[in-house]
C-alpha positions in Angstrom: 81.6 104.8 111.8 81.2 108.3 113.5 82.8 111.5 112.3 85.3 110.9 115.0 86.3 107.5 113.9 84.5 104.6 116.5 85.1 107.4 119.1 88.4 108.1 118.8 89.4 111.5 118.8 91.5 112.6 115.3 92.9 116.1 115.5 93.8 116.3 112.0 95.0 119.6 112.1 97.4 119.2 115.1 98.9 115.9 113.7 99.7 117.4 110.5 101.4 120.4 111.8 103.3 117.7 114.1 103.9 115.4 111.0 105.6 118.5 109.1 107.5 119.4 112.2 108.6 116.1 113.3 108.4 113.8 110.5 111.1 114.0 107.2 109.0 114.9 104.6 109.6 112.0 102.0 105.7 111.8 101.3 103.4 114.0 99.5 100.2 113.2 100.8 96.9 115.0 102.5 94.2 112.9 104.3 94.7 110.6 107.1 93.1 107.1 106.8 92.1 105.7 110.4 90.1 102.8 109.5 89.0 100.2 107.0 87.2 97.4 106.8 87.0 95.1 103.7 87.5 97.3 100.5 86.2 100.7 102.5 88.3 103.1 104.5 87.5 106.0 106.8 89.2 109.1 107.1 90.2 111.1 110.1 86.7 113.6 109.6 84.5 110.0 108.6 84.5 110.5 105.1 84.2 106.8 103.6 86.2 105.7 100.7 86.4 102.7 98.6 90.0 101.6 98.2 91.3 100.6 95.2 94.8 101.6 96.3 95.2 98.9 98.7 98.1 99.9 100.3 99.9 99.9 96.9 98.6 96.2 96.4 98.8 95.3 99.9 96.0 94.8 101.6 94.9 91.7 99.7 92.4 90.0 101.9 90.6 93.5 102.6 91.3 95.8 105.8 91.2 94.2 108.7 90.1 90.4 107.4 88.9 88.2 110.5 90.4 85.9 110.3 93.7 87.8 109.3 92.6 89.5 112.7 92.2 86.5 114.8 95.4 84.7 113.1 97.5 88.1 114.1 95.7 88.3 117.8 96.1 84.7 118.5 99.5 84.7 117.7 100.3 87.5 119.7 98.9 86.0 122.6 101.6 83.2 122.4 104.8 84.6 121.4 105.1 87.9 119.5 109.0 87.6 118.1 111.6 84.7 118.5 114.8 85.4 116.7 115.9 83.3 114.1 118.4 81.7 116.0 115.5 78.9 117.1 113.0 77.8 115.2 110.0 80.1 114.7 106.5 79.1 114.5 104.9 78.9 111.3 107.6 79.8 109.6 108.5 76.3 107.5 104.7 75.7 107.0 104.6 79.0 105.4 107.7 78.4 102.8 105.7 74.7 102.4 102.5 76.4 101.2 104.2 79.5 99.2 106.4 77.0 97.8 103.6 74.3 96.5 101.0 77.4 95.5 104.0 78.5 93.4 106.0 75.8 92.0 109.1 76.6 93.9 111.5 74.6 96.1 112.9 76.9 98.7 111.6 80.0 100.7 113.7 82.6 102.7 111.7 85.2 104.7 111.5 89.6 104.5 110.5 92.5 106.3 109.6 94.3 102.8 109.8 94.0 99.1 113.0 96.0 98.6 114.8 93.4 100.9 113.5 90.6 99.5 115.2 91.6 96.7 118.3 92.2 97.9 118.5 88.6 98.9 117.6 87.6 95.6 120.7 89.9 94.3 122.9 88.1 97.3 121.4 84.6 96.1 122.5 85.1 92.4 125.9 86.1 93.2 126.3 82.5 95.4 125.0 81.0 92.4 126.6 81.9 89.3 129.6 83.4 90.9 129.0 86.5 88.7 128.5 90.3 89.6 126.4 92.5 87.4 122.9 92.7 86.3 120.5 93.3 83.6 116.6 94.8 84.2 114.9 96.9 82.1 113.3 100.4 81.6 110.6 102.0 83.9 110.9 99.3 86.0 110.9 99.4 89.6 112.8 96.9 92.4 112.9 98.8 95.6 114.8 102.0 97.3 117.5 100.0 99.2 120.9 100.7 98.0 121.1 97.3 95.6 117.3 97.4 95.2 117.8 100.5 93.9 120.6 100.0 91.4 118.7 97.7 89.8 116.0 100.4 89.6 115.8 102.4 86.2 113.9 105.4 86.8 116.8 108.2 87.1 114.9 110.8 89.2 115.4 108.5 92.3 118.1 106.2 91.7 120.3 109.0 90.4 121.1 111.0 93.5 122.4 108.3 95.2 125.5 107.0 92.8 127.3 105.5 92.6 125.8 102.4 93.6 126.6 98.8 93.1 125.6 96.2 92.0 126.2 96.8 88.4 123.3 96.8 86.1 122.2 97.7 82.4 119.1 98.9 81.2 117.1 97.9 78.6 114.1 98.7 76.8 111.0 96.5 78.3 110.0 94.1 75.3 113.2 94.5 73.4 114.7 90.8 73.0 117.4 91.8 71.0 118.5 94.4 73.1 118.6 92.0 75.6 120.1 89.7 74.0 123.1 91.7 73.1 123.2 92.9 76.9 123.3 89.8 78.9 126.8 88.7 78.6 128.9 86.0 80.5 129.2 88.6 83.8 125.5 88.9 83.9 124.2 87.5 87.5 120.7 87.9 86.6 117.6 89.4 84.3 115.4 91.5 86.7 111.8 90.8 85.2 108.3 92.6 86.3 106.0 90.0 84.2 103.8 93.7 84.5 105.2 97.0 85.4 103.7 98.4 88.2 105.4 101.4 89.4 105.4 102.6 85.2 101.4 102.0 85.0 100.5 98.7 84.7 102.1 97.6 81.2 102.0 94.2 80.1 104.6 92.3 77.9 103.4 89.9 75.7 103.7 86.2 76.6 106.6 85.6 74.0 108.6 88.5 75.8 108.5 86.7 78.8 109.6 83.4 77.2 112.4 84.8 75.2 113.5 86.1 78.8 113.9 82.8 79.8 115.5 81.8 76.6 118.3 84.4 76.8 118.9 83.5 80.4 119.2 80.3 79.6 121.6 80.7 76.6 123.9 83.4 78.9 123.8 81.4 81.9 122.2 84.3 84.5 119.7 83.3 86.5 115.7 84.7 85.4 114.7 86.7 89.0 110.9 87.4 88.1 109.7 90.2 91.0 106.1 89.4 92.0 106.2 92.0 94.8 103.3 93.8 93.2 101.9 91.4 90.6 101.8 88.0 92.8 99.8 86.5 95.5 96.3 86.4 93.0 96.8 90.1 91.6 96.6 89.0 88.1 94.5 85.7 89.1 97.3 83.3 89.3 99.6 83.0 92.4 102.6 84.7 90.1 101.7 86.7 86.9 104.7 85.3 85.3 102.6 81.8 85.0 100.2 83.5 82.6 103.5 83.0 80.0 104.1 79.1 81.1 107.3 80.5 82.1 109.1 78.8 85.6 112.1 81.6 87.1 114.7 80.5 88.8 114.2 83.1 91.7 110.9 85.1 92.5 110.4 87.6 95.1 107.2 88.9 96.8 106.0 91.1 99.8 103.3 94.0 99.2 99.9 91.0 99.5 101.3 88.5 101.3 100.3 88.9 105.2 97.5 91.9 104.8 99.4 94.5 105.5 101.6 93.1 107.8 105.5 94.3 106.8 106.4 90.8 105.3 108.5 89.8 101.9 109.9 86.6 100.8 112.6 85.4 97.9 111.4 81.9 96.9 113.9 80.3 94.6 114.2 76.6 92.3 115.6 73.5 94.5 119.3 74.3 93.7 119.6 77.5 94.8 119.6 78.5 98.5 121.9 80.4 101.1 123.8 78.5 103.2 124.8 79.7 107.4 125.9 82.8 107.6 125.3 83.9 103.8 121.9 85.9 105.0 120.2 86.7 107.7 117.7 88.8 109.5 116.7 89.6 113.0 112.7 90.2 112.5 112.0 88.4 109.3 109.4 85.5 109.4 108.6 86.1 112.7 105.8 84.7 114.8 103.3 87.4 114.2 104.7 87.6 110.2 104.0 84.4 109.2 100.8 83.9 111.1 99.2 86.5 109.1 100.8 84.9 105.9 99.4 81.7 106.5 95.7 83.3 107.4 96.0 85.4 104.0 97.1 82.7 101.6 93.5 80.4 103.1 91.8 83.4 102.1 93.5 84.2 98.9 93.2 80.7 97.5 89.5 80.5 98.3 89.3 83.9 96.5 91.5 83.5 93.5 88.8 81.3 90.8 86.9 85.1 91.0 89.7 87.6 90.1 89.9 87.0 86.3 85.3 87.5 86.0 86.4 90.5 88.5 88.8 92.0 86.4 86.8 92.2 83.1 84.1 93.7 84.7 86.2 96.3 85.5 87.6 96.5 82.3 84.2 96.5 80.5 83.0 99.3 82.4 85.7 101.6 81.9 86.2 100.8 78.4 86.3 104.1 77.4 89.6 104.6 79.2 91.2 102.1 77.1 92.4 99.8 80.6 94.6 97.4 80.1 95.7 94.8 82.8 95.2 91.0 84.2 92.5 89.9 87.2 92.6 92.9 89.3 96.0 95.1 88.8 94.3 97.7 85.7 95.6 100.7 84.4 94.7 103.4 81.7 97.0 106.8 80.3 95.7 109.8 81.1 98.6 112.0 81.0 98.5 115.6 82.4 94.9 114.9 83.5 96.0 112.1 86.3 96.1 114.2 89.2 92.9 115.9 88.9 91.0 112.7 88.3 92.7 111.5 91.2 91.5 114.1 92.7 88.0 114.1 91.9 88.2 110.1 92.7 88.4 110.9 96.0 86.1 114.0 96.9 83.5 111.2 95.3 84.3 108.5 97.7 87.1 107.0 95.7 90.7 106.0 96.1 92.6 105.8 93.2 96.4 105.9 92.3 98.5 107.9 89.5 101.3 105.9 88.4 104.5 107.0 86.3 103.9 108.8 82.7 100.4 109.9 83.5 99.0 106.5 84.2 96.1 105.7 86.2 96.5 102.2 88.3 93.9 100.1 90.6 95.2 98.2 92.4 91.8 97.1 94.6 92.0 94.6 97.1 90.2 91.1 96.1 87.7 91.3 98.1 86.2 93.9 96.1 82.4 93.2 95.0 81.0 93.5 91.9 79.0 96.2 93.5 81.9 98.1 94.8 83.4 97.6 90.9 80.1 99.5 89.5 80.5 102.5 91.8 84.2 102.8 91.2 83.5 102.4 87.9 81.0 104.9 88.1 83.2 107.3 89.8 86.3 107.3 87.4 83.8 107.8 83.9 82.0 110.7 85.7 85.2 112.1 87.3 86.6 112.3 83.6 84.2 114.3 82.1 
């Protein structure tokens, strides 16, 4: 790649005076990513970067897989939306291979994450004919208006209350908290089987299970959110299989088409929305589920490498004491995230700073063991 990007012309300084001009300023944010291929990106001046921010977890299968690519252009070729009123190409062989990859029965289709789960909200309404909600501290659902509710951290769900549905918090890995919480209004038990958003912490196994078991005792549906930590992150299609533990609803987005805006609330046989009960005009369309389809090929074939993938990483930043599962790792660093962050990337690396001073990577799964040595590499020099 050229300093100018493959010969395109990237006026950095113009677009940022545009962007604060123009654009609301919900972002903090400095350099402008115009290309990527595999587990590299370019800036706008050519500067190369190894990404192991992914697009938050998103970009999967690399930037710009081929045959993500040629799925996408193909598609396009053909028919590029159809609304949902007819039916869509793709679209049930998708939910037939999400479904069997993750011991589900049913699949519904998103445009993102946050929507996705407010269709799982909607859905455990239908299905237990209850209102309120239980999820737990530092965890993170979305910034829709019920996405958000069911969001803990104050500093952004607080300015917009009141907000419904109803939900308590309580602390993650606190069972009898939880216990005490979940009562016979309870719809459902939001569960991250790993924060994300908080820094990539991990639950034990038993947490998970006595989850389920207090769902099952109350009668609320288990809604396991996989938006960050399924699709091969952790080296299983859902993280919440690394506790033997089946939900009754999980929702995903963030990996599943490569970058393509996509999300989709997969649910056990009995539970399902009926005409009219949901509904969108974009979601699973055409071009959606095409690159789906092309990702989850890609992911399968990729997924018996993650776990190797992830303790190398792990091994050589041990002195960061990283925790985490396949290829979703995080270490505390407190005060000092920014500036390692920082140096990251003037070194050629991309890195994230989570909640509470927490470093996450969140690479995509492509990454080589090569690419893991450098990052590597990177972060222990970059902490000195």
């Amino acid at each position: 790649m050229n300093k100018k990007g493959d010969n395109m012309e990237f006026d950095t300084k113009t677009f940022k005076e545009n962007d604060a001009k123009y654009y609301m300023q919900a972002f903090s944010r400095d350099i402008m990513i115009v290309k990527g291929k595999g587990s590299k990106v370019w800036d706008s001046n050519g500067k190369e970067y190894i990404d192991c921010v992914a697009g938050i977890a998103v970009c999967s299968t690399g930037h710009c897989h081929p045959e993500v690519v040629k799925a996408i252009c193909e598609q396009a070729h053909e028919l590029i939306h159809c609304s949902n009123l007819y039916y869509i190409p793709g679209q049930s062989d998708l939910a037939k291979e999400l479904t069997g990859y993750t011991s589900t029965s049913k699949a519904f289709f998103s445009n993102s994450g946050a929507e996705a789960m407010e269709g799982a909200l909607k859905l455990a309404r239908l299905a237990t004919k209850r209102k309120n909600f239980v999820s737990f501290m530092h965890g993170f659902h979305g910034r829709t208006m019920g996405a958000l509710a069911v969001t803990h951290k104050p500093t952004i769900r607080e300015p917009f209350e009141p907000l419904e549905p109803k939900c308590s918090y309580v602390e993650y890995g606190d069972l009898e908290s939880l216990r005490k919480t979940v009562d016979d209004t309870t719809a459902g038990v939001l569960l991250e089987p790993i924060q994300g958003e908080a820094g990539v912490i991990i639950p034990s196994p038993d947490f998970i299970r006595g989850v389920r078991e207090v769902c099952d005792e109350k009668g609320a549906l288990l809604i396991d959110d996989e938006i960050q930590t399924g699709l091969g992150r952790t080296g299983k299609w859902l993280a919440i299989e690394h506790s033997g533990v089946k939900p009754d609803i999980v929702t995903l987005a963030k990996g599943i088409a490569s970058g393509f805006p996509m999300g989709a609330i997969l649910a056990r046989d009995d539970l399902e929305f009926q005409k009219s009960e949901h509904g969108s005009t974009f979601a699973g369309g055409p071009l959606a589920c095409a690159a789906a389809r092309a990702s989850l090929r890609i992911i399968n074939d990729l997924l018996p490498g993650i776990p190797e993938k992830g303790n190398l990483f792990k091994e050589l930043i041990s002195s960061c004491s990283p925790r985490g599962l396949g290829l979703m790792i995080g270490f505390t660093l407190g005060d000092k995230c920014p500036l390692v962050q920082k140096r990251c990337a003037e070194a050629g690396v991309l890195v994230n700073c989570a909640a509470d001073g927490n470093m996450r990577l969140v690479p995509p799964l492509v990454i080589t063991d090569e690419e893991i040595r450098t990052v590597a590499s990177v972060i222990n020099n970059s902490l000195k």
